[in-house]
C-alpha positions as CSV (number, residue, x, y, z in Angstrom):
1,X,0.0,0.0,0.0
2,X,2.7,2.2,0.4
3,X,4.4,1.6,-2.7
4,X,0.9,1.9,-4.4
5,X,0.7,5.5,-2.5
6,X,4.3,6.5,-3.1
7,X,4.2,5.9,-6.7
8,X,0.5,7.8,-7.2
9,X,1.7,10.9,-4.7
10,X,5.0,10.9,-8.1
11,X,2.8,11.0,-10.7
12,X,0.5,13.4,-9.3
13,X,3.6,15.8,-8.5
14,X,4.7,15.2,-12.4
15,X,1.4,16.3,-13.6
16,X,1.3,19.4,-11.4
17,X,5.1,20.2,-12.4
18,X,3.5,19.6,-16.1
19,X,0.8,21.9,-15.5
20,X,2.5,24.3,-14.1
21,X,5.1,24.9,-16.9
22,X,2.5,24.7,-19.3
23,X,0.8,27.5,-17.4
24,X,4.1,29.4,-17.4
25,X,4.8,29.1,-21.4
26,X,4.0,31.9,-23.2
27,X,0.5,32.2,-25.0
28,X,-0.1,33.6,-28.5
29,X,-2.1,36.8,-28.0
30,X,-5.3,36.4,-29.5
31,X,-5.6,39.6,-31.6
32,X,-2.3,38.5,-33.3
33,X,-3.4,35.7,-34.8
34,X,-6.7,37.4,-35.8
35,X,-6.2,40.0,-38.1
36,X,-9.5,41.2,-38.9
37,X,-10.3,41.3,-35.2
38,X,-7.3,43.3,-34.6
39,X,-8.6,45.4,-37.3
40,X,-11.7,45.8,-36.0
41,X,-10.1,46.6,-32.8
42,X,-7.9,49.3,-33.5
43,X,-10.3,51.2,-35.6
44,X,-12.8,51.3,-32.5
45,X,-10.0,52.3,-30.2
46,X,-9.2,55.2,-32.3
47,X,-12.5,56.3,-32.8
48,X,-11.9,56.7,-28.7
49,X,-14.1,53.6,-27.8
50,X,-13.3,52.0,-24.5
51,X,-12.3,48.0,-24.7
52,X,-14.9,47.5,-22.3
53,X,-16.9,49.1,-24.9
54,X,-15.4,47.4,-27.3
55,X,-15.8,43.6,-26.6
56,X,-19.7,44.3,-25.6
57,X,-19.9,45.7,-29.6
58,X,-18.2,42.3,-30.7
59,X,-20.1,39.7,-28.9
60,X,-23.7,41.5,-30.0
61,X,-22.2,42.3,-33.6
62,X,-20.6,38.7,-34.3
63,X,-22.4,36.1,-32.2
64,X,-21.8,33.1,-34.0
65,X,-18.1,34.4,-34.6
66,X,-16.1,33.5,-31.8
67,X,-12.6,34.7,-33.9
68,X,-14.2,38.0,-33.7
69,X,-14.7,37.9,-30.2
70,X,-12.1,39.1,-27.6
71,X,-12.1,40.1,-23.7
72,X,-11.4,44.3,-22.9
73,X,-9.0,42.5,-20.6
74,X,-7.3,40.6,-23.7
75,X,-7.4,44.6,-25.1
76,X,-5.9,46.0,-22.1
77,X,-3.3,43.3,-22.3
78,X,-2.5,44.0,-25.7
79,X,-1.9,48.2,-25.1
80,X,0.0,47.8,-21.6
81,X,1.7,44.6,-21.1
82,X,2.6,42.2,-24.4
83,X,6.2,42.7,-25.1
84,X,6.1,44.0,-28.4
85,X,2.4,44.9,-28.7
86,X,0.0,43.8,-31.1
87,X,-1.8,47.3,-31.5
88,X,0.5,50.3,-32.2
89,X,1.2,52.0,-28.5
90,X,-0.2,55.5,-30.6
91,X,-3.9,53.6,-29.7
92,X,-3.3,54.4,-26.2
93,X,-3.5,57.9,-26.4
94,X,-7.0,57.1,-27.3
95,X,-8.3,55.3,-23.9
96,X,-9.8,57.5,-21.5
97,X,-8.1,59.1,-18.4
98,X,-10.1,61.6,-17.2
99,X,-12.9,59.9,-13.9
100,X,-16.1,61.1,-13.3
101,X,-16.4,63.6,-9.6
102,X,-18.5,63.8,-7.6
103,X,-19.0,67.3,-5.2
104,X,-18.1,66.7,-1.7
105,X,-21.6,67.4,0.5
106,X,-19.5,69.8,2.7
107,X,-18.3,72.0,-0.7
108,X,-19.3,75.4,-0.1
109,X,-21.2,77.9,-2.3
110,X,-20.7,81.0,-0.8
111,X,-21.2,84.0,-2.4
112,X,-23.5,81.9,-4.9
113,X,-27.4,82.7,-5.7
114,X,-27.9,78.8,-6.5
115,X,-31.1,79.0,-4.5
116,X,-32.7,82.6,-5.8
117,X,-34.7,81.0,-9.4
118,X,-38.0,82.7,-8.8
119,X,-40.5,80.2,-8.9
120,X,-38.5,77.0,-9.5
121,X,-40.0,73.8,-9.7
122,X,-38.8,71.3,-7.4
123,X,-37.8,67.7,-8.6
124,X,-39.8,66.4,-6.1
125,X,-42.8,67.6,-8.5
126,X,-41.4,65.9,-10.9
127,X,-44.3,63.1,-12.4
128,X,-43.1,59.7,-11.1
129,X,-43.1,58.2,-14.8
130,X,-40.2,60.1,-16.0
131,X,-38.1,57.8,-13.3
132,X,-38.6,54.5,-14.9
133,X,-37.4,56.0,-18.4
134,X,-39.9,54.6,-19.8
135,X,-40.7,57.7,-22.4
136,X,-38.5,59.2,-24.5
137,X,-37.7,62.8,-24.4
138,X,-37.1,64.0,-20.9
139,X,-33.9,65.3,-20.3
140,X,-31.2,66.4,-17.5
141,X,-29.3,69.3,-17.9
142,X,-26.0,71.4,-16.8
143,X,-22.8,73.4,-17.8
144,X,-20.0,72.0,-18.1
145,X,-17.2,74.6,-17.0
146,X,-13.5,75.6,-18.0
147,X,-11.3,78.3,-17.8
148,X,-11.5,82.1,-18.7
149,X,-15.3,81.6,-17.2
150,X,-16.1,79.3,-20.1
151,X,-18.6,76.9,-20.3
152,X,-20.7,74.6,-22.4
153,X,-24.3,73.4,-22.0
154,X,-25.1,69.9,-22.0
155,X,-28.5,67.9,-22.5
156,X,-28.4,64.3,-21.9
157,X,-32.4,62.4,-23.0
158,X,-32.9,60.2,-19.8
159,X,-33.6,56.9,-21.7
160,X,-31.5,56.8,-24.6
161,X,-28.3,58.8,-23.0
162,X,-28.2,60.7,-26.2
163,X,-26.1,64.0,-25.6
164,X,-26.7,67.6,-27.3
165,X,-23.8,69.7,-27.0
166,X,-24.5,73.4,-26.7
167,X,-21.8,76.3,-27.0
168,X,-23.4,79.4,-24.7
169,X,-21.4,82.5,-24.5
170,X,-21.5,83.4,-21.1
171,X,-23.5,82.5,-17.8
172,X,-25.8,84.7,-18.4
173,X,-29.5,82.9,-17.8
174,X,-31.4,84.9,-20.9
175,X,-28.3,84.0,-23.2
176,X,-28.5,80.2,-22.0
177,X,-32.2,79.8,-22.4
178,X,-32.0,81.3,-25.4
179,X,-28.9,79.2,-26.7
180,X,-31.3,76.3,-24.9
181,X,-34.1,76.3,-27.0
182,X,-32.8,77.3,-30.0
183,X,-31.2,74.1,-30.0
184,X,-34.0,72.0,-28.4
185,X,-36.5,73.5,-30.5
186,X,-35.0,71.6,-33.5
187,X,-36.2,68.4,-32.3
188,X,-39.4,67.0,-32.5
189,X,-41.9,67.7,-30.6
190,X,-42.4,64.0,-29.3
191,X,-38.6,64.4,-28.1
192,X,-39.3,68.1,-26.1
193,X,-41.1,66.7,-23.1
194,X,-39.3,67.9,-20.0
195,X,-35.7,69.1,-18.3
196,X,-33.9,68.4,-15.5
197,X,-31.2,71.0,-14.6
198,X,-29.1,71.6,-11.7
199,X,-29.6,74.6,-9.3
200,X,-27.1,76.6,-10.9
201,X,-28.3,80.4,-11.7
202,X,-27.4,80.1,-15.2
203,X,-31.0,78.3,-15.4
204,X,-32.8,81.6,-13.8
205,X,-34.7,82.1,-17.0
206,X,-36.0,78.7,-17.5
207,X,-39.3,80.5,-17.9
208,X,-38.3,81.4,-21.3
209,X,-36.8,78.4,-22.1
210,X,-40.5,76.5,-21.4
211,X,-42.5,79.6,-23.4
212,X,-40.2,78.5,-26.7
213,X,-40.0,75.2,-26.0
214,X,-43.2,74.0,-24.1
215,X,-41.2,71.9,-22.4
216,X,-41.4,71.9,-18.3
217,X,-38.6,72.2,-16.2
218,X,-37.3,70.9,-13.2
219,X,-34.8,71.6,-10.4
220,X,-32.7,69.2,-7.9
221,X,-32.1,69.7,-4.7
222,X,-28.6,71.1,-3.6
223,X,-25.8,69.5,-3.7
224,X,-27.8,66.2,-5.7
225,X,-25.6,65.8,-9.0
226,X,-26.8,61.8,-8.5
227,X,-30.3,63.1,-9.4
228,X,-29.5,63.9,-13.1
229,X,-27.3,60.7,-13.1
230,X,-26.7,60.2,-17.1
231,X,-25.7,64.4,-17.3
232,X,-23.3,63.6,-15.0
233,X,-21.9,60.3,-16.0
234,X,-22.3,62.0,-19.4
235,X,-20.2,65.4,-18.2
236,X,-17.3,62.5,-16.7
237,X,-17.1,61.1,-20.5
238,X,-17.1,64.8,-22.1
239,X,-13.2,65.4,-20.1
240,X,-11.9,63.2,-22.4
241,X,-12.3,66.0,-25.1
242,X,-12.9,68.7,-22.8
243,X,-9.8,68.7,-20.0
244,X,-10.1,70.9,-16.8
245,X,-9.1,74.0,-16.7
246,X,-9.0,74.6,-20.8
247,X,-10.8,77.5,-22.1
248,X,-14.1,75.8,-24.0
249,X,-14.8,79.0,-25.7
250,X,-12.6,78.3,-28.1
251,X,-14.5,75.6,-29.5
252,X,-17.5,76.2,-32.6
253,X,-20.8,74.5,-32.5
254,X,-19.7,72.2,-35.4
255,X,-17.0,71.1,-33.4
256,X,-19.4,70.3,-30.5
257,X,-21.7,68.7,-32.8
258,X,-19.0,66.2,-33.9
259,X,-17.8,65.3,-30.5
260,X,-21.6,65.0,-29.8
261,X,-22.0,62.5,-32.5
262,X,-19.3,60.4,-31.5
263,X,-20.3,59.8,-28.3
264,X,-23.9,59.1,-29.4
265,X,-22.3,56.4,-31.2
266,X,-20.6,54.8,-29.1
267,X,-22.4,51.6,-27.7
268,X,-23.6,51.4,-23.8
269,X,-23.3,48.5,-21.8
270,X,-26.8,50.0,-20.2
271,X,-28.5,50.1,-23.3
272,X,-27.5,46.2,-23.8
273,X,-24.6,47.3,-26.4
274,X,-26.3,49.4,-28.5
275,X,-25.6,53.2,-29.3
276,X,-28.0,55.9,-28.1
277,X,-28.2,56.9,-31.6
278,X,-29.6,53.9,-31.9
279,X,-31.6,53.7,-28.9
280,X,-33.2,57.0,-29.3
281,X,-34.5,56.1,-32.8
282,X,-35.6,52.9,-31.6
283,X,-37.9,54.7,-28.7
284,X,-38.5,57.4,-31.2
285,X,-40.4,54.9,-33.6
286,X,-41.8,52.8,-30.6
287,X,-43.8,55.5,-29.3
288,X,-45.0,56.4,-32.5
């Protein structure tokens, strides 16, 4: 018996030394031996798609195709850590660095009139249907701010996460309800339902911006960025192009447009891998 259970303990100590080094020998990365994946890759990558992103856009565009299938991780390792890397290390420049941030609840405001909007509509007011994002064309609302007291407006619709992109010259609330609704009013009317904004004073005239725009809108409480959630995931995504502390002036409304556009097609892991180009015509024709 203990022959029998010396020789079994030596083989299983070969097969784990087997395993082992066959663990440690260096695997072929996938995207090397799969050119058109690689391909397909690097072209999302540059058009500033995360891997994350990336992989969700394979398995739902090829799902029969396993050799165009590949892990963000697999992407990650392919950038950072193979030797001589399969995608050019130019790609990287691509991948985002900038993290969404939250306000502390003990910032301060002082010297701020974020509370003075005569007659302001409380979110709490807000109709419990626009919650479940059920309908399209509700949307949240803010300013996105740089330097030299620039800014630029941004309008997120609730189910879809499309993004409008709005260059406003100044804080001023008449110029950024009228910069508001000129844009807004280009939609249709079945996607100018309501807005969500921020308590910021920029919004004081929001009367004007519901008499052109018959849309209704509502304000969160202070210090509650979580309650217009997709604006501010949406404002994280927007450093990418629009780093802190640059002057955003400088930038056209074509050139907003076209930052817009990419985003808006770039696929969601919330809206099951699609784009919210897509989504938003998809609710669009739903709803009739």
């Amino acid at each position: 018996m203990a022959r029998h259970g010396g020789r079994a303990g030596y083989r299983a100590a070969q097969a784990d030394t087997r395993a082992w080094a066959q663990a440690r020998r260096p695997k072929t990365c996938r995207l090397a031996t799969r050119p058109a994946l690689r391909a397909a890759v690097a072209e999302k990558l540059q058009r500033d798609w995360s891997p994350q992103q990336i992989a969700g856009w394979l398995r739902s565009t090829f799902p029969d195709n396993l050799d165009m299938q590949v892990s963000h991780e697999t992407i990650y390792l392919s950038l950072f850590v193979q030797s001589r890397g399969v995608l050019k290390k130019a790609l990287v420049a691509h991948l985002r660095r900038a993290r969404t941030m939250r306000r502390s609840k003990l910032a301060t405001t002082a010297g701020q009139l974020r509370s003075h909007i005569v007659d302001a509509v409380s979110i709490a007011e807000r109709p419990a249907h626009i919650e479940d994002r059920a309908v399209p064309g509700h949307w949240e609302g803010d300013l996105l701010c740089g330097s030299r007291n620039s800014q630029i407006a941004t309008l997120v619709e609730r189910r879809s996460r499309f993004v409008m992109l709005v260059k406003v010259p100044d804080k001023d609330s008449v110029n950024v309800a009228r910069a508001l609704a000129r844009h807004v009013r280009r939609l249709p009317q079945s996607l100018r339902r309501t807005l969500t904004w921020d308590r910021g004073i920029e919004m004081a005239a929001h009367a004007r911006f519901s008499l052109a725009t018959k849309m209704q809108v509502y304000f969160c409480d202070p210090y509650s960025p979580w309650q217009r959630g997709s604006n501010e995931n949406t404002n994280g995504l927007l450093r990418q192009y629009f780093p802190k502390r640059t002057d955003l002036s400088a930038h056209s409304q074509a050139h907003l447009d076209k930052v817009a556009a990419q985003l808006n097609g770039r696929p969601r892991q919330t809206l099951g891998w699609h784009c919210p180009a897509e989504a938003l015509d998809a609710a669009v024709a739903s709803t009739g």
